[in-house]
Residue frames as qw, qx, qy, qz and C-alpha x, y, z in Angstrom:
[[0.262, -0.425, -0.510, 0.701, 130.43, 119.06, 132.34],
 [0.056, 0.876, 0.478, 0.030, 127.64, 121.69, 132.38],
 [0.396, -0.439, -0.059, 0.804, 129.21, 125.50, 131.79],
 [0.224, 0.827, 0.181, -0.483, 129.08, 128.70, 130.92],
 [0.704, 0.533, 0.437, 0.174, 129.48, 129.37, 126.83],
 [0.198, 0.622, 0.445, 0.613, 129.38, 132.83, 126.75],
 [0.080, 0.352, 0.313, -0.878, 128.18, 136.19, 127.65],
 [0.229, 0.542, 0.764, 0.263, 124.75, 136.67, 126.88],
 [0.040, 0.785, 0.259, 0.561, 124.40, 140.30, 128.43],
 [0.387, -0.006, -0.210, 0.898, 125.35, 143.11, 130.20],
 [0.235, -0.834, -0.396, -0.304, 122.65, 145.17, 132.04],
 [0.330, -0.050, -0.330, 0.883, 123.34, 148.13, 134.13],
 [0.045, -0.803, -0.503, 0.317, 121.04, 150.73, 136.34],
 [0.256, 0.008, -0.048, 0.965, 120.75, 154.38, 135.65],
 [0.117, 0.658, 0.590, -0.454, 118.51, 157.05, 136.91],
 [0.458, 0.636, -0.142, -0.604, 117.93, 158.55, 133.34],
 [0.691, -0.037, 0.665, 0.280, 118.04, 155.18, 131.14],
 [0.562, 0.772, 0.216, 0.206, 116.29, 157.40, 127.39],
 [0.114, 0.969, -0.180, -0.126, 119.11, 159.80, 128.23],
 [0.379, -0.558, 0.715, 0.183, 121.78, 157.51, 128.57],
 [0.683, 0.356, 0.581, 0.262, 120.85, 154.92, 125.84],
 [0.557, 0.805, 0.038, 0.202, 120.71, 158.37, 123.39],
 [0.047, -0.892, 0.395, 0.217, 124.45, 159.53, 124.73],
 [0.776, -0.047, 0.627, 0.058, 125.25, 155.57, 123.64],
 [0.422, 0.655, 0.541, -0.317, 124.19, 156.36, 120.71],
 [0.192, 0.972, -0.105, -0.085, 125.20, 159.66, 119.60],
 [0.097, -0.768, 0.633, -0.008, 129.20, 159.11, 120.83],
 [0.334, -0.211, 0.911, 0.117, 129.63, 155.29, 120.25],
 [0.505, 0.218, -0.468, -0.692, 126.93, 154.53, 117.57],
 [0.057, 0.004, -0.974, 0.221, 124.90, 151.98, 119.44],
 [0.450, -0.135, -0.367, -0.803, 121.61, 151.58, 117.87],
 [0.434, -0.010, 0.665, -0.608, 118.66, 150.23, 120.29],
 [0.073, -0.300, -0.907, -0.285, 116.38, 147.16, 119.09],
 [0.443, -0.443, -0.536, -0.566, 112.36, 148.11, 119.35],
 [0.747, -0.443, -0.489, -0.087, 112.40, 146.88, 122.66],
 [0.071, -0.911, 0.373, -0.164, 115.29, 149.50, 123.95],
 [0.738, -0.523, 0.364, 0.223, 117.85, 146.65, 123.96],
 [0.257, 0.799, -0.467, -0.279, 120.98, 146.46, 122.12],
 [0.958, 0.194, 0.174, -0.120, 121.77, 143.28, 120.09],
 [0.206, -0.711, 0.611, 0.281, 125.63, 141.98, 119.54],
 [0.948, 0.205, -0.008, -0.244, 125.77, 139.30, 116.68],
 [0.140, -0.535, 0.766, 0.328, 129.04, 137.19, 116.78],
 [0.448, 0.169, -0.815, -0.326, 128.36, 135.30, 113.75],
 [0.772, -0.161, -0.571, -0.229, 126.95, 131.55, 114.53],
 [0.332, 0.061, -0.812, 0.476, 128.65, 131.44, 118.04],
 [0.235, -0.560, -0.635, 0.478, 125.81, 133.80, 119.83],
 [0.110, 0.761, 0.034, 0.638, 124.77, 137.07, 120.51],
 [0.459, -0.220, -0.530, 0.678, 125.15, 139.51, 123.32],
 [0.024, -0.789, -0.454, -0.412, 122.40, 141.51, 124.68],
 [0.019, 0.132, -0.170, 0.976, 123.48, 145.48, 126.33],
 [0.239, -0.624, -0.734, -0.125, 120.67, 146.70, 128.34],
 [0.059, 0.029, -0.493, 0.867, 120.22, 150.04, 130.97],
 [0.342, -0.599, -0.719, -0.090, 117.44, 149.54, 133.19],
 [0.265, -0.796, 0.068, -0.540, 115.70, 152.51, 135.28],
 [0.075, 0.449, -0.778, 0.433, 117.48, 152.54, 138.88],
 [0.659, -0.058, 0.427, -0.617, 114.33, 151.23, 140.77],
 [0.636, 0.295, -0.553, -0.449, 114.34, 147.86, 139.09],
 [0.691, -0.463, 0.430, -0.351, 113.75, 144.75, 140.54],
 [0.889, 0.337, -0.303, -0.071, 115.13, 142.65, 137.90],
 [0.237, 0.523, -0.723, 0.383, 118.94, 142.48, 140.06],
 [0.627, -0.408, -0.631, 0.204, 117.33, 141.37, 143.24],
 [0.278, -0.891, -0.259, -0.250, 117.74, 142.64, 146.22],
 [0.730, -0.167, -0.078, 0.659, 121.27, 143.45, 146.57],
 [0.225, 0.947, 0.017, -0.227, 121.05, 146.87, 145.12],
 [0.700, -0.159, 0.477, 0.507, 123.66, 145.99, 142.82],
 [0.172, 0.697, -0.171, -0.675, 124.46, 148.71, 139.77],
 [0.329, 0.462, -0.728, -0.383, 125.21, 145.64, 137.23],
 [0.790, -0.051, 0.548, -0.270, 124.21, 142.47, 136.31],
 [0.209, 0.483, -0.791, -0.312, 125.48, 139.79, 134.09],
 [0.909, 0.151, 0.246, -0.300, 123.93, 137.13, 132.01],
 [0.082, -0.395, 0.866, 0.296, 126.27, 134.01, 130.99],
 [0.758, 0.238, -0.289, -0.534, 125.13, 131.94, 128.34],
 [0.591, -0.396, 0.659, -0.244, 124.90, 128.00, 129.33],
 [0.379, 0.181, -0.800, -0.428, 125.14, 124.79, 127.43],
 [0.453, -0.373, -0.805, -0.085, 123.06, 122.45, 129.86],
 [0.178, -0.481, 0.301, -0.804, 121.30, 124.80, 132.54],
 [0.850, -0.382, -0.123, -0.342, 119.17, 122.06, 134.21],
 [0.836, 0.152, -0.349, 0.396, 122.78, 120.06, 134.46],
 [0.151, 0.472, -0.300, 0.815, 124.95, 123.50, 135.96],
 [0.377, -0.594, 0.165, -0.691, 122.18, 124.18, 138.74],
 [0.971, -0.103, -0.212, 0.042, 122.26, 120.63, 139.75],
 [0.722, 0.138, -0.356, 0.578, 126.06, 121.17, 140.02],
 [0.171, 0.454, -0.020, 0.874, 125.78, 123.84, 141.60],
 [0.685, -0.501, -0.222, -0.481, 123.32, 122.93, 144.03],
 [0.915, 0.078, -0.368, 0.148, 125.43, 120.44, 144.87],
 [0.422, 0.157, -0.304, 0.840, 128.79, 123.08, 145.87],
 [0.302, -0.556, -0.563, 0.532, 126.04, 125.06, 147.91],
 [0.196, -0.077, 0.180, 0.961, 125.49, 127.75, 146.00],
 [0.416, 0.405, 0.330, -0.744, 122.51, 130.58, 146.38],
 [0.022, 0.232, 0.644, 0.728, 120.28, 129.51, 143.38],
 [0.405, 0.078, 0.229, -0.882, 116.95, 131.53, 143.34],
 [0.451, 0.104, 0.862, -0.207, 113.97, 129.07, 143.08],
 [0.578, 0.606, 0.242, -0.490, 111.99, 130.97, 139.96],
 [0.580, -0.019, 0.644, 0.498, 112.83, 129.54, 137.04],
 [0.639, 0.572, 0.247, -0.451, 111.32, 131.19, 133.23],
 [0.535, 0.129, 0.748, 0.371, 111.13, 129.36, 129.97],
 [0.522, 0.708, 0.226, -0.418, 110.21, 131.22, 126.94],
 [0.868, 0.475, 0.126, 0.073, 110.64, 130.27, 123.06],
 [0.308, 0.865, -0.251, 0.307, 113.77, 132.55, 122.79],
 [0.511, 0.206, -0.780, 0.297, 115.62, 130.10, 125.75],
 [0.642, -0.686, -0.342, -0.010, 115.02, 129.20, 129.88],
 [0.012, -0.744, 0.076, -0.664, 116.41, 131.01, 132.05],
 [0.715, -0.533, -0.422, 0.165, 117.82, 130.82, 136.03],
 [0.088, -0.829, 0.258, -0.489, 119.23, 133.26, 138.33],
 [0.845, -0.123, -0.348, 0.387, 122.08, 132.31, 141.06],
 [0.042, -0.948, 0.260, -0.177, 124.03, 134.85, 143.51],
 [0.744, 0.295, -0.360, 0.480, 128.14, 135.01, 144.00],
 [0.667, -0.393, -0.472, 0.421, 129.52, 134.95, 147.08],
 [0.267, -0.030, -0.259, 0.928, 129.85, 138.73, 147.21],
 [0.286, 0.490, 0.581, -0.584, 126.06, 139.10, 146.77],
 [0.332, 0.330, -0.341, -0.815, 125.57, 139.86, 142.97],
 [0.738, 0.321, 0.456, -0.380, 122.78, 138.39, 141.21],
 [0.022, 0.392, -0.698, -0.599, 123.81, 136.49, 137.87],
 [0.833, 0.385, 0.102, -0.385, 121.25, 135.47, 135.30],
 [0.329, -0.300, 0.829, 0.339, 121.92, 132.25, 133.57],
 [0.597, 0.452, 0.095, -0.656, 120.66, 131.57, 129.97],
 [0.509, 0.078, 0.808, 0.285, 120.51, 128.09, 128.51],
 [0.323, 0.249, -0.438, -0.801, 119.69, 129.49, 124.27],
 [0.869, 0.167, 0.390, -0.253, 116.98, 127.28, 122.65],
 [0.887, 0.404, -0.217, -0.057, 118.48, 124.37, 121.17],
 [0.164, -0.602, 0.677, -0.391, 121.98, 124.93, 123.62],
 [0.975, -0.198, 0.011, -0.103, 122.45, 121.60, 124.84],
 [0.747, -0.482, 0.359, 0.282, 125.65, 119.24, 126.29],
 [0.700, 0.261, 0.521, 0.413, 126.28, 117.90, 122.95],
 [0.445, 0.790, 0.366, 0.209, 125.91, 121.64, 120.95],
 [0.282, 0.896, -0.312, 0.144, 129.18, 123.29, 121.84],
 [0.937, 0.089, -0.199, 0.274, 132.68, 122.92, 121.60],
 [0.606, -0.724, 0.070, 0.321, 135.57, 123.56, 124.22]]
């Protein structure tokens, strides 16, 4: 059965995101990647990416939601299928890039949840 692995990330709004990434920083020593995200390595199982987007993003949808959560998948083409299936919102855009693909779904209280199938992530590449 198709499911969720993991947490890939943890994004969250704020209307000062350079000030709040440096109080991150300063008082919890949480160093930012190049790209202002923050990188968790758990050894060989995954990683887990931290994020604070500016409030005006459109990356949540259009719930105006303050948070957003990304669960790593093992078969995402398999899950949305199932998931189609039980009626559940899935959004229709899909993106693929080298670093995994990528779908977006919303829970029954309106939040928007990114799903993230890793490259190489497949039925057969983790265990329960």
């Amino acid at each position: 059965m198709a499911k969720v692995t993991g947490i890939g990330g943890v994004f969250f709004r704020s209307n000062d995101p350079e000030s709040l990434y440096r109080w991150y920083e300063r008082h919890l020593g949480i160093t930012r990647q190049p790209d202002g995200s923050v990188m968790f390595r758990w050894g060989e199982s995954g990683e887990t990416v931290w994020a604070i987007f500016p409030q005006d993003t459109g990356y949540f949808g259009p719930s105006g939601q303050s948070f957003m959560i990304n669960f790593r998948v093992d078969d995402l083409d398999a899950l949305l299928a199932n998931l189609e299936r039980e009626g559940v919102e899935i959004d229709p855009n899909r993106e693929d890039y080298p670093y995994g693909k990528f779908a977006w779904i919303v829970d029954p209280d309106g939040n928007r949840i990114e799903l993230w199938q890793p490259p190489g992530a497949g039925p057969t590449d983790f265990t329960t």
